[in-house]
VOLOVEX-876963 format. One line per field, with one value per atom (N, C-alpha, C): residue in three letters; residue number from 1; x, y, z. Coordinates in nm, 2 decimals. Example, Ala and Ser with C-alpha at 12.3 -4.5 7.8 and 13.67 -1.06 7.14 Angstrom:
<recs>
aa <- c(ALA/ALA/ALA/SER/SER/SER)
i <- c(1/1/1/2/2/2)
east <- c(1.32/1.23/1.32/1.28/1.37/1.29)
north <- c(-0.57/-0.45/-0.33/-0.22/-0.11/0.00)
up <- c(0.78/0.78/0.78/0.71/0.71/0.79)
</recs>
This chain:
<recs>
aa <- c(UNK/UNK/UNK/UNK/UNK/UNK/UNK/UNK/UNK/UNK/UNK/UNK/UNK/UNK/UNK/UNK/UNK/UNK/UNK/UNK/UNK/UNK/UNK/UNK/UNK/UNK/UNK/UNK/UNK/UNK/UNK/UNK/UNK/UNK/UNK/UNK/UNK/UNK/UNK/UNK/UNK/UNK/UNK/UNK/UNK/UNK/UNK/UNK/UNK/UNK/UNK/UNK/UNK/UNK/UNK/UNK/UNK/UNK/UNK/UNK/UNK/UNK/UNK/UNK/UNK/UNK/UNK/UNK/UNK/UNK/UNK/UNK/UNK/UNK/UNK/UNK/UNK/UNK/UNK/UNK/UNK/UNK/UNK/UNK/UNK/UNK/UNK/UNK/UNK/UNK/UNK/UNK/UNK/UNK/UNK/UNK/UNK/UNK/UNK/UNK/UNK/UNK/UNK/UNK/UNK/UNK/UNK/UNK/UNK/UNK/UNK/UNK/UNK/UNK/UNK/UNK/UNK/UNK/UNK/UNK/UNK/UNK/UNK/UNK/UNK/UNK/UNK/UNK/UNK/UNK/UNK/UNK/UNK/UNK/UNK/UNK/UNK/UNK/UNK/UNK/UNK/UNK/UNK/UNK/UNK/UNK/UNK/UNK/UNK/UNK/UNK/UNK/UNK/UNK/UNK/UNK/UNK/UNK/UNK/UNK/UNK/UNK/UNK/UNK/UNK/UNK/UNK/UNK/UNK/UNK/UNK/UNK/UNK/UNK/UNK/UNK/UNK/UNK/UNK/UNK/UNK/UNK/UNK/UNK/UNK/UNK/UNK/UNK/UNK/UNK/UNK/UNK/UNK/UNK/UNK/UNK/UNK/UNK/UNK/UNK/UNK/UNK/UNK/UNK/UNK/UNK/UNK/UNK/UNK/UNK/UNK/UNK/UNK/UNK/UNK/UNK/UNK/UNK/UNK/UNK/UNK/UNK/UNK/UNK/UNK/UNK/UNK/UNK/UNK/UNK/UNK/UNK/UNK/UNK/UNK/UNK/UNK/UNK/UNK/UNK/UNK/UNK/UNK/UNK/UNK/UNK/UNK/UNK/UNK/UNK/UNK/UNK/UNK/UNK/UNK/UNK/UNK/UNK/UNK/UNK/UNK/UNK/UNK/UNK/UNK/UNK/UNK/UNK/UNK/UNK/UNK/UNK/UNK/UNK/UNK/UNK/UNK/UNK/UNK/UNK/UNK/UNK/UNK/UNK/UNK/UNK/UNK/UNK/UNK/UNK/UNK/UNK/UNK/UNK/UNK/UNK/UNK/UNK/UNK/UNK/UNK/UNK/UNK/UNK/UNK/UNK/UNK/UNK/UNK/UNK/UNK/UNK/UNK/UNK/UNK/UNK/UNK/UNK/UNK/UNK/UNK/UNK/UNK/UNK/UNK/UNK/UNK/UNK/UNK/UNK/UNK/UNK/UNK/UNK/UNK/UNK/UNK/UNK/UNK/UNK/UNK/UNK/UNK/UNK/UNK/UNK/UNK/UNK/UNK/UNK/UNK/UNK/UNK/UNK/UNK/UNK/UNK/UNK/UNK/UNK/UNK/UNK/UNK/UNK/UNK/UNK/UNK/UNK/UNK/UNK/UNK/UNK/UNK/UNK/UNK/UNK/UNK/UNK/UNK/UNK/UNK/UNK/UNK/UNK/UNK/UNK/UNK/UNK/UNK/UNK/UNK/UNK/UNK/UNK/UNK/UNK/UNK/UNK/UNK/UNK/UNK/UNK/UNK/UNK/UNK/UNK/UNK/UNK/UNK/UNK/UNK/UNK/UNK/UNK/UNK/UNK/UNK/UNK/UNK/UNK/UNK/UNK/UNK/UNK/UNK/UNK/UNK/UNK/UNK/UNK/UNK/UNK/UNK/UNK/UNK/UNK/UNK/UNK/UNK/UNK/UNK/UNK/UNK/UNK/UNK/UNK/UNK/UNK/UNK/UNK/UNK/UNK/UNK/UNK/UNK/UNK/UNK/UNK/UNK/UNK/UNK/UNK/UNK/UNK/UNK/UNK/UNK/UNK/UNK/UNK/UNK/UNK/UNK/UNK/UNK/UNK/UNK/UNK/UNK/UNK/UNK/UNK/UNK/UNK/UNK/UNK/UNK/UNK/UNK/UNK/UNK/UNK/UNK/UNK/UNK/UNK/UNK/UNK/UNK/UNK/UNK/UNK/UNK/UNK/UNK/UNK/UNK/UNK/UNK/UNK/UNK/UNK/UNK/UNK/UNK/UNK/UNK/UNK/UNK/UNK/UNK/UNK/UNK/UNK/UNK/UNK/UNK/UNK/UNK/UNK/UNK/UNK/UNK/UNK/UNK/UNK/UNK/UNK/UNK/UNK/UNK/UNK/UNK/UNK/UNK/UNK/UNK/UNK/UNK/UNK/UNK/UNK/UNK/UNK/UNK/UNK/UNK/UNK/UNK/UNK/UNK/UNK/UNK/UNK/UNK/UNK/UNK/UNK/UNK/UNK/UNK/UNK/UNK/UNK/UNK/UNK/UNK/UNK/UNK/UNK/UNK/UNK/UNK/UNK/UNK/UNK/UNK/UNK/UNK/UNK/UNK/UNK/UNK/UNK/UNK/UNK/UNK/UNK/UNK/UNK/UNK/UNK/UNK)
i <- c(1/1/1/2/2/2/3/3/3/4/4/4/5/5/5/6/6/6/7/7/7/8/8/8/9/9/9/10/10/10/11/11/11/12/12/12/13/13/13/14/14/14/15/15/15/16/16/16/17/17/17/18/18/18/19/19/19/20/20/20/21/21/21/22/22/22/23/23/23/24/24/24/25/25/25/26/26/26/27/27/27/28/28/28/29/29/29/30/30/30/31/31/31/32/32/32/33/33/33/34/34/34/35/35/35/36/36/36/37/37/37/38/38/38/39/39/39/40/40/40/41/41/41/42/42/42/43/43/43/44/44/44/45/45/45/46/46/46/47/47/47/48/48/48/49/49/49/50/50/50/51/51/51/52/52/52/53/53/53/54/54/54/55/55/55/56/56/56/57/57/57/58/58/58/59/59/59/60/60/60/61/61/61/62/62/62/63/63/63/64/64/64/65/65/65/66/66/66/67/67/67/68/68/68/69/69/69/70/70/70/71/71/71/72/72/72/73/73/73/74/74/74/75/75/75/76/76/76/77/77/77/78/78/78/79/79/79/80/80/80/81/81/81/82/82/82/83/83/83/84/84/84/85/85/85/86/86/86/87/87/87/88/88/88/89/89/89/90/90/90/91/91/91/92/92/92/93/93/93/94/94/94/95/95/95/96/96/96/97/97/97/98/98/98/99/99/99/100/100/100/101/101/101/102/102/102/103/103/103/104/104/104/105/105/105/106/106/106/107/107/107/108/108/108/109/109/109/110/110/110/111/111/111/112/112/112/113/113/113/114/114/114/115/115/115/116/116/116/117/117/117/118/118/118/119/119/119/120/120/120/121/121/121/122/122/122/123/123/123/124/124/124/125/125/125/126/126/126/127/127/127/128/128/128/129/129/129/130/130/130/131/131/131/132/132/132/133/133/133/134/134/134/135/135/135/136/136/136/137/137/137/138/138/138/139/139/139/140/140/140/141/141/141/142/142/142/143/143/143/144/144/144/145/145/145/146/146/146/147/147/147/148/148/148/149/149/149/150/150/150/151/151/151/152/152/152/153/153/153/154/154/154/155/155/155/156/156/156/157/157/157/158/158/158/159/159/159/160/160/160/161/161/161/162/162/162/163/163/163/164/164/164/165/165/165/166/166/166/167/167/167/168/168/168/169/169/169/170/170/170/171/171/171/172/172/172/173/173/173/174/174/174/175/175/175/176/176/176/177/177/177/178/178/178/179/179/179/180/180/180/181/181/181/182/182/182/183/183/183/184/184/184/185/185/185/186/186/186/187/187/187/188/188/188/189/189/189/190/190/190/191/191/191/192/192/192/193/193/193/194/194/194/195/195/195/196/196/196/197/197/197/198/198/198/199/199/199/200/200/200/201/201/201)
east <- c(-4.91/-4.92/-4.79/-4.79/-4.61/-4.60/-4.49/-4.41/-4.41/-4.48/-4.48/-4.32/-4.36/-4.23/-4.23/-4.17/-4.11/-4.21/-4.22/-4.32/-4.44/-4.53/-4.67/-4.73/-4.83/-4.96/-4.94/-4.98/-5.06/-5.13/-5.20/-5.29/-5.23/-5.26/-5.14/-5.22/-5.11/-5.10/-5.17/-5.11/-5.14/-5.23/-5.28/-5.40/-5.32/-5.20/-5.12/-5.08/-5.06/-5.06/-5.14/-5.34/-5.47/-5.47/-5.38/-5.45/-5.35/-5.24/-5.15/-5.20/-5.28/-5.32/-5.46/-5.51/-5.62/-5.61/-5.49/-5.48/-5.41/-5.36/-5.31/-5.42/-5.50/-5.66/-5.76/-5.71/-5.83/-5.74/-5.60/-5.55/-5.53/-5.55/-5.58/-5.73/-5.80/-5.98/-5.92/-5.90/-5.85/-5.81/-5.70/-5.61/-5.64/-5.69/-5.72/-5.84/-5.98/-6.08/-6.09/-6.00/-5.95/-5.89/-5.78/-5.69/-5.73/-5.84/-5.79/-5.69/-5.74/-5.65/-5.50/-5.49/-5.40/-5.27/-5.33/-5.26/-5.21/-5.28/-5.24/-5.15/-5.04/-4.90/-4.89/-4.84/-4.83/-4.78/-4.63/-4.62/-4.69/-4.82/-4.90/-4.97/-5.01/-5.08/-5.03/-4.90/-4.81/-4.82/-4.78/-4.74/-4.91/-5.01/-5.15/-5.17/-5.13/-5.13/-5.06/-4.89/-4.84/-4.73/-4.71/-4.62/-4.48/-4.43/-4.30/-4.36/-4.29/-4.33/-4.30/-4.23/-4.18/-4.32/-4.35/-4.48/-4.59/-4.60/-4.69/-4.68/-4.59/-4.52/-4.56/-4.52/-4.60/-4.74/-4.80/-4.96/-4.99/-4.92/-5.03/-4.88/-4.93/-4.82/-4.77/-4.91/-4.93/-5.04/-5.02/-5.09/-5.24/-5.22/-5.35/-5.42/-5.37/-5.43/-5.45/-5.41/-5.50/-5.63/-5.62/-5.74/-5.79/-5.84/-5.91/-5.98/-5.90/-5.91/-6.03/-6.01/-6.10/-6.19/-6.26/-6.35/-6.44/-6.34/-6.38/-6.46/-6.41/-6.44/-6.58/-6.59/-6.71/-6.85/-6.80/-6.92/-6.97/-6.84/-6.86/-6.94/-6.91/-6.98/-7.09/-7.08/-7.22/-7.35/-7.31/-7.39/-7.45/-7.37/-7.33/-7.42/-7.43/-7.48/-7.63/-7.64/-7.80/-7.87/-7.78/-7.86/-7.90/-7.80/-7.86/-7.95/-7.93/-8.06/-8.17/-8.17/-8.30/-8.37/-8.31/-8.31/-8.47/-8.48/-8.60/-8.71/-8.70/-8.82/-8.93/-9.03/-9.12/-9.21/-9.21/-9.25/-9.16/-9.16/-9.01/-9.01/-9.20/-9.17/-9.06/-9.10/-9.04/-8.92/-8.89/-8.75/-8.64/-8.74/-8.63/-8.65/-8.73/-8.70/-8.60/-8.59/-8.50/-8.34/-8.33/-8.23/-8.17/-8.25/-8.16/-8.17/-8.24/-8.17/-8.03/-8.00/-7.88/-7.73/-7.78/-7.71/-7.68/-7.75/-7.73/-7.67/-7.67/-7.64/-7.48/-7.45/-7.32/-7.26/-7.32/-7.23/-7.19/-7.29/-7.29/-7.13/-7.15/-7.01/-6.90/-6.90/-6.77/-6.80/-6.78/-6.75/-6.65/-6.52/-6.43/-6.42/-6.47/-6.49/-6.61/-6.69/-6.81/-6.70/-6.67/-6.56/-6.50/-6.45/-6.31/-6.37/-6.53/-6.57/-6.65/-6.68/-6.71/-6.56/-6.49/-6.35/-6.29/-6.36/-6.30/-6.36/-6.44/-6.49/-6.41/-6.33/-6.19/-6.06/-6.06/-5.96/-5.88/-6.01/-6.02/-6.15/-6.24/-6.34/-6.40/-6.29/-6.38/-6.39/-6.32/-6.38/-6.52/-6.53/-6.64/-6.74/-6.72/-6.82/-6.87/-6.78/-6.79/-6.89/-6.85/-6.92/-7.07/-7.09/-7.28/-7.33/-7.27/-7.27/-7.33/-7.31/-7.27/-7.41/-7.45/-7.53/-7.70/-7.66/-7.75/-7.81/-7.73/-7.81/-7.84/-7.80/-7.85/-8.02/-7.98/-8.17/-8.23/-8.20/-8.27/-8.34/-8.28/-8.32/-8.43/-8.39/-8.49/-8.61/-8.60/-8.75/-8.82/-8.74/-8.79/-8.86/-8.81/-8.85/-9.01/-9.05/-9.10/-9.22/-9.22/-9.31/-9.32/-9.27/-9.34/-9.40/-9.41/-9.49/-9.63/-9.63/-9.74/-9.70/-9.63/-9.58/-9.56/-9.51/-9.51/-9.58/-9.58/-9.65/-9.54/-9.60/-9.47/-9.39/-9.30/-9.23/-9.08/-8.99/-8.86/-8.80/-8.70/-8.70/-8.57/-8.45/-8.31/-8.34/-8.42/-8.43/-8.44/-8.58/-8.62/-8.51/-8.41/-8.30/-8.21/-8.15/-8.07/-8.16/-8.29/-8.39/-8.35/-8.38/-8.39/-8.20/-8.10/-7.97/-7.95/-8.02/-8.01/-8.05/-8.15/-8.20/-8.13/-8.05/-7.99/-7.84/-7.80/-7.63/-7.66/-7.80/-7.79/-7.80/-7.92/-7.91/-7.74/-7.69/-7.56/-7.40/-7.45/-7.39/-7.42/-7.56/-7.61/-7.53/-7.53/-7.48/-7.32/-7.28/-7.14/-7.07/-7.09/-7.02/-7.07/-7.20/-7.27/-7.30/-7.28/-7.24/-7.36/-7.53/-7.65/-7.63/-7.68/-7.70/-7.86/-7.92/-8.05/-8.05/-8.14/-8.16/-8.16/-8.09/-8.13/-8.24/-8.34/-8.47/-8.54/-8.57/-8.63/-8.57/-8.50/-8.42/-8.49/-8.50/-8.55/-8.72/-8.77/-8.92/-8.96/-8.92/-8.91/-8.89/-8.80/-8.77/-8.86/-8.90/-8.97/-9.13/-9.15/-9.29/-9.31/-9.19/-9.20/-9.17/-9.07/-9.08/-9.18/-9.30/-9.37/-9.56/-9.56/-9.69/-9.62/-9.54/-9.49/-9.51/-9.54/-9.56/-9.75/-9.75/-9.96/-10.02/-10.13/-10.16/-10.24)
north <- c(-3.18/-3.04/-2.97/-2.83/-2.76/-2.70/-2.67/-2.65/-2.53/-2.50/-2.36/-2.26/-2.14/-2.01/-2.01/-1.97/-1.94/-1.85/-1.73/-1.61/-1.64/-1.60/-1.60/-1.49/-1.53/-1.47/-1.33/-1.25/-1.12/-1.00/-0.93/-0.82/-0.74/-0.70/-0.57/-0.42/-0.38/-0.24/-0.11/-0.16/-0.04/-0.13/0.00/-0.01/-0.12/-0.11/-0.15/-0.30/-0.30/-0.45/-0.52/-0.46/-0.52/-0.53/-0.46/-0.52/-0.58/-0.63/-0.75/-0.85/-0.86/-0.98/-1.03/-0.94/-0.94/-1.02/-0.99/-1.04/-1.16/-1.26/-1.35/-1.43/-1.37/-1.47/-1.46/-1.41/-1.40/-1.48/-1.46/-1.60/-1.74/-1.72/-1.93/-1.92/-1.85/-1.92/-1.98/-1.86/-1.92/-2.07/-2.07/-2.16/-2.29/-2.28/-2.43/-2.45/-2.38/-2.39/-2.46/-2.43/-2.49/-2.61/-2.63/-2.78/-2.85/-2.80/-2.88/-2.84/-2.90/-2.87/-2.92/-3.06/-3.16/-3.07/-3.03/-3.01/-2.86/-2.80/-2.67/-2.61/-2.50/-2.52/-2.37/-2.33/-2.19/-2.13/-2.18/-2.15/-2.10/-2.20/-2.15/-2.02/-2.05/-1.94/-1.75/-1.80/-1.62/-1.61/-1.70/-1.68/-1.59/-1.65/-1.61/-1.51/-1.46/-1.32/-1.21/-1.26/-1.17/-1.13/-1.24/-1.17/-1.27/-1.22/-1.29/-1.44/-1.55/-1.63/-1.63/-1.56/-1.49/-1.40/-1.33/-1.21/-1.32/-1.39/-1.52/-1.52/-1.56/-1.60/-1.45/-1.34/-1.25/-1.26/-1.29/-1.26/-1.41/-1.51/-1.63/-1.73/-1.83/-1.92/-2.03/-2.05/-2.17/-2.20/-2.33/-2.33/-2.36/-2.43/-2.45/-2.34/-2.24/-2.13/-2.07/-2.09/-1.96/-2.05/-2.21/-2.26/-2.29/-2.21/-2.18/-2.08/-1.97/-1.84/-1.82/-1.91/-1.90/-1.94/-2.05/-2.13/-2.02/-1.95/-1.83/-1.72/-1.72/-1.60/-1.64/-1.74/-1.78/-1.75/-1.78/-1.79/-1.64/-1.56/-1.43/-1.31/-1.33/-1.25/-1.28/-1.48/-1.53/-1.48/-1.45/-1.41/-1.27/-1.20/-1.05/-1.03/-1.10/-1.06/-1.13/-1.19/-1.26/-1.21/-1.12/-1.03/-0.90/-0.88/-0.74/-0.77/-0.89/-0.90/-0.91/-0.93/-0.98/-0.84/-0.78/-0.68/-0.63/-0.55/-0.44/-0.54/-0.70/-0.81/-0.78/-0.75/-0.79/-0.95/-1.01/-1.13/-1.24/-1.36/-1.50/-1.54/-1.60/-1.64/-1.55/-1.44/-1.37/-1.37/-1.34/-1.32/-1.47/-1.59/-1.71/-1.70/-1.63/-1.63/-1.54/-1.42/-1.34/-1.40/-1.46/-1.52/-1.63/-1.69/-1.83/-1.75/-1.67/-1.57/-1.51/-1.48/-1.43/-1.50/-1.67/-1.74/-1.82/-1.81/-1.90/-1.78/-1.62/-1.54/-1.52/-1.56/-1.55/-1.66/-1.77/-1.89/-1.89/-1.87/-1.83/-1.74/-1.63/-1.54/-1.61/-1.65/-1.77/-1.89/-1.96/-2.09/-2.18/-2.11/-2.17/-2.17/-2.06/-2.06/-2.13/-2.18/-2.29/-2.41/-2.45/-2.59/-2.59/-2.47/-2.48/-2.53/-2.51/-2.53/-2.68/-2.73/-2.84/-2.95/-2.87/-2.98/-2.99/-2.87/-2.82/-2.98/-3.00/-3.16/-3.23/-3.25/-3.30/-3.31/-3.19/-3.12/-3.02/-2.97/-2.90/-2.88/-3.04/-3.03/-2.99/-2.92/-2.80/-2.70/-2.68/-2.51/-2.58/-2.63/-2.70/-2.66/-2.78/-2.75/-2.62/-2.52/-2.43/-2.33/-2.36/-2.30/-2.27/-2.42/-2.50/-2.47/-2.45/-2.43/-2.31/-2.18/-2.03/-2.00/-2.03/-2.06/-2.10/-2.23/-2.31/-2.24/-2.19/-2.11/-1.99/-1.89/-1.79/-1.82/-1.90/-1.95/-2.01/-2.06/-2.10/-2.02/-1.89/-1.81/-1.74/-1.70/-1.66/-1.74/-1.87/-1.91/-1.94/-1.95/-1.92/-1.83/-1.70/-1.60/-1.58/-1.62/-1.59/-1.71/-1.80/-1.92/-1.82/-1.79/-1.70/-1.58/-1.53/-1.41/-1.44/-1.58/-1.64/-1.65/-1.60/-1.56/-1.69/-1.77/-1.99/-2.03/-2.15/-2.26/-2.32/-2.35/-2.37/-2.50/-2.48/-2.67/-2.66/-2.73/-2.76/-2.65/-2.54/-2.45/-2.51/-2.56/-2.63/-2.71/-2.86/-2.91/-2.86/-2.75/-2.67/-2.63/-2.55/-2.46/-2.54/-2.68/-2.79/-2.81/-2.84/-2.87/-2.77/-2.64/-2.55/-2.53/-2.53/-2.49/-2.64/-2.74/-2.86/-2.83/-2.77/-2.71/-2.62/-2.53/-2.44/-2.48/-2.56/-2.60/-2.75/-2.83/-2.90/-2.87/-2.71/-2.63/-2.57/-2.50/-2.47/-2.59/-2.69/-2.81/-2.87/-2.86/-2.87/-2.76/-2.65/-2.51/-2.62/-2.59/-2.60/-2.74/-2.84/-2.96/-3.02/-2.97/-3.07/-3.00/-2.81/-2.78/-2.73/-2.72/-2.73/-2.56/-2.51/-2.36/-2.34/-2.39/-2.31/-2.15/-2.06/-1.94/-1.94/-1.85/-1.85/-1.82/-1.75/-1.67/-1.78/-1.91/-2.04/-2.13/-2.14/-2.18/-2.20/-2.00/-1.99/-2.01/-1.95/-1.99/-2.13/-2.21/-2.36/-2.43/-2.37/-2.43/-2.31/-2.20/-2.17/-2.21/-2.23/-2.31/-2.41/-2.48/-2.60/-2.62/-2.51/-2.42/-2.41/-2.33/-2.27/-2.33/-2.41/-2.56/-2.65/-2.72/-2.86/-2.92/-3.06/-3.19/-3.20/-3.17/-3.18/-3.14/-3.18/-3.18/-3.01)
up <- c(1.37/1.43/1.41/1.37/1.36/1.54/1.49/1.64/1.67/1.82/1.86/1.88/1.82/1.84/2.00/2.06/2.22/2.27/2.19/2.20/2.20/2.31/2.34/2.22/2.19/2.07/2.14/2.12/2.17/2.10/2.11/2.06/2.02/1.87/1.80/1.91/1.90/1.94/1.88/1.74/1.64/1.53/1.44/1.35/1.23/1.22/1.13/1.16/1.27/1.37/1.38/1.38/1.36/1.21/1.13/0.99/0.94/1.02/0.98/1.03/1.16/1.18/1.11/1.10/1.04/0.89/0.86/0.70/0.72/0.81/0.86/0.88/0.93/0.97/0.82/0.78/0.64/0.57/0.57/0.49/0.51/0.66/0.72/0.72/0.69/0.69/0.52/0.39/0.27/0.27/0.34/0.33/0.40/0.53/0.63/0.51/0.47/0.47/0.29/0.30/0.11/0.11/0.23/0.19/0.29/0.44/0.55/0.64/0.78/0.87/0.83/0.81/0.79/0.73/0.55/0.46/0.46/0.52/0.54/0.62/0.63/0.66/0.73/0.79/0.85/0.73/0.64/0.52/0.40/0.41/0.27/0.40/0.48/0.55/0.51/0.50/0.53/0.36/0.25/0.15/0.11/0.12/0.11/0.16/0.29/0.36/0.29/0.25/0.17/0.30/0.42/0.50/0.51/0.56/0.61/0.72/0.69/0.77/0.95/0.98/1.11/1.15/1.07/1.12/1.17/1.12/1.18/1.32/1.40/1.52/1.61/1.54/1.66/1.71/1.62/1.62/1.71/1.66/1.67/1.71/1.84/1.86/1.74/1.73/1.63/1.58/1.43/1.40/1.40/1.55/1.64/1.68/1.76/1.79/1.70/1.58/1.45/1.43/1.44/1.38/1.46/1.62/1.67/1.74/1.73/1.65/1.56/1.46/1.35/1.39/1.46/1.51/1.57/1.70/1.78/1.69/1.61/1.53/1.46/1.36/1.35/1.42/1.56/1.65/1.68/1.73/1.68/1.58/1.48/1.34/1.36/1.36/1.32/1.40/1.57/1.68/1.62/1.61/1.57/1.44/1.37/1.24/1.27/1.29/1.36/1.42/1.55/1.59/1.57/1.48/1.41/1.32/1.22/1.17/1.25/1.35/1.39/1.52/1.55/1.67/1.63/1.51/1.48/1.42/1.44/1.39/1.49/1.48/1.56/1.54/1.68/1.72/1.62/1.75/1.72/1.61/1.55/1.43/1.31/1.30/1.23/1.25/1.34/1.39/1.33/1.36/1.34/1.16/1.07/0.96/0.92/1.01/0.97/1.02/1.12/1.16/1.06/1.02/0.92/0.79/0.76/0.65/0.68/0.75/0.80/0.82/0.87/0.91/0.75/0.65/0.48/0.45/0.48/0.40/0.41/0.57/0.64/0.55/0.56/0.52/0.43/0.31/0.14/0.12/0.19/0.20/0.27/0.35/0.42/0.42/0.31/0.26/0.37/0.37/0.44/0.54/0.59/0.74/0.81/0.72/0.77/0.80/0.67/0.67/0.81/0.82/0.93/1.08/1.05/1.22/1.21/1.07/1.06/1.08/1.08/1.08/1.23/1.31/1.47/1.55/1.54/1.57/1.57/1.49/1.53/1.58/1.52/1.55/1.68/1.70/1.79/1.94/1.94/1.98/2.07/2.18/2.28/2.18/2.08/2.09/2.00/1.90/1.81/1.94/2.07/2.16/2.24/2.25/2.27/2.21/2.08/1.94/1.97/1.99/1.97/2.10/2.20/2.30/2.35/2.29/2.31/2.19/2.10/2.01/2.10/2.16/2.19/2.30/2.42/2.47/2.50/2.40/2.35/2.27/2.22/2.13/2.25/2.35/2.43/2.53/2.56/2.62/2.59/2.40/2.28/2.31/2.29/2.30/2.42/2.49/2.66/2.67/2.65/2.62/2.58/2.48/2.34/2.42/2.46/2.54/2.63/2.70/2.83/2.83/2.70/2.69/2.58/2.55/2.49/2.32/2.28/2.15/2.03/2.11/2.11/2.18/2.15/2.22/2.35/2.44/2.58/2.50/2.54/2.51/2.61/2.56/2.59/2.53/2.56/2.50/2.44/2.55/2.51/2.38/2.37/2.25/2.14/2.16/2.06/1.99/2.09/2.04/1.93/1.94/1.88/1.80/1.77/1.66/1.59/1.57/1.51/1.45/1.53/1.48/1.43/1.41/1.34/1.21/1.18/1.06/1.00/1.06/0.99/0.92/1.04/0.98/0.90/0.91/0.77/0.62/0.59/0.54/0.53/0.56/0.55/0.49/0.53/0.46/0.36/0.32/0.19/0.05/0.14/0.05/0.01/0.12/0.14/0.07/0.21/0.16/-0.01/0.02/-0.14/-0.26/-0.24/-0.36/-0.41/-0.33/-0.38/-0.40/-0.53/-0.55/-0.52/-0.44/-0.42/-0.36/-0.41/-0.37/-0.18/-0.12/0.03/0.03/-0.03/-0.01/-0.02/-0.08/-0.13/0.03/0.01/0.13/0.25/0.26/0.40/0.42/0.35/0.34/0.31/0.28/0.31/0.43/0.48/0.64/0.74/0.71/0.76/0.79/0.66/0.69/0.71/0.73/0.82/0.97/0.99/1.13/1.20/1.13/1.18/1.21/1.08/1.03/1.03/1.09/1.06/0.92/0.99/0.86/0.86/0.92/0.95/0.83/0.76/0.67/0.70)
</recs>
């Protein structure tokens, strides 16, 4: 681990302050998400940003707090962009196709930032748990939901929820750790119809 500056993190002020830190964090997703937590240095972080290795230290105590930060942030977009994909879906099934469209399309675009939350498990494992956590029951409310107005079939809505985000981030590690170029649109209509018909003949 590197050694924290004396100064506490805090929130820029100015527009110029959000797009310094902004570029600080787009250069540790780069950087952790390319070498690892291990090998990656607050150094290569700034040299990638383009700042002074001191501008670091305003924004962020350490190197821990940026790579969980990042973690944070993941969970973020990812919510964010899921739900807007999904807001103007009418009915769940659709909706969970439109959602893991969203969630391969996110990842496809942040490679590294997938890695960095697959590595927070170690690294960092509240926020990891945090992560799945904030995910897990948000879909569980979704299908709660969606069972209670007849829309599904009643079940466990919590399991359901971990079934279903089990599908998506094995998909996503397929992309990712193993390099598979399948189309997301193939992707998703495959795990969809098995979503939706199972294994039953």
């Amino acid at each position: 681990m590197e050694g924290e500056a004396g100064a506490a993190s805090k929130e820029p002020k100015t527009a110029r302050g959000e797009a310094t830190r902004r570029a600080i964090l787009d250069a540790a997703e780069k950087v952790i998400g390319r070498l690892g937590y291990s090998e990656a240095s607050i150094g290569s972080i700034t040299r990638e940003a383009g700042v002074a290795q001191g501008t670091f230290y305003i924004y962020f105590k350490s190197k821990d707090e940026i790579f969980s930060e990042l973690v944070r942030e993941m969970g973020r977009s990812l919510r964010h962009r899921i739900s807007d994909a999904t807001a103007d879906i009418p009915g769940r099934l659709n909706a969970e196709r439109e959602g893991l469209r969203a969630f391969l399309a996110f990842v496809a675009e942040h490679p590294e930032l997938y890695r960095i939350v697959q590595e927070a498990q170690f690294v960092d494992p509240e926020a990891y748990r945090a992560y799945f956590r904030a995910f897990a029951e948000g879909y569980r409310q979704g299908l709660a939901a969606a069972a209670a107005s007849g829309e599904i079939r009643p079940g466990d809505a919590e399991i359901r929820a971990w079934i279903l985000m089990g599908i998506a981030r094995s998909l996503g590690e397929r992309a990712v750790v193993f390099g598979h170029q399948t189309p997301v649109d193939e992707l998703v209509e495959t795990a969809h119809d098995l979503i939706v018909n199972g294994l039953k003949r």
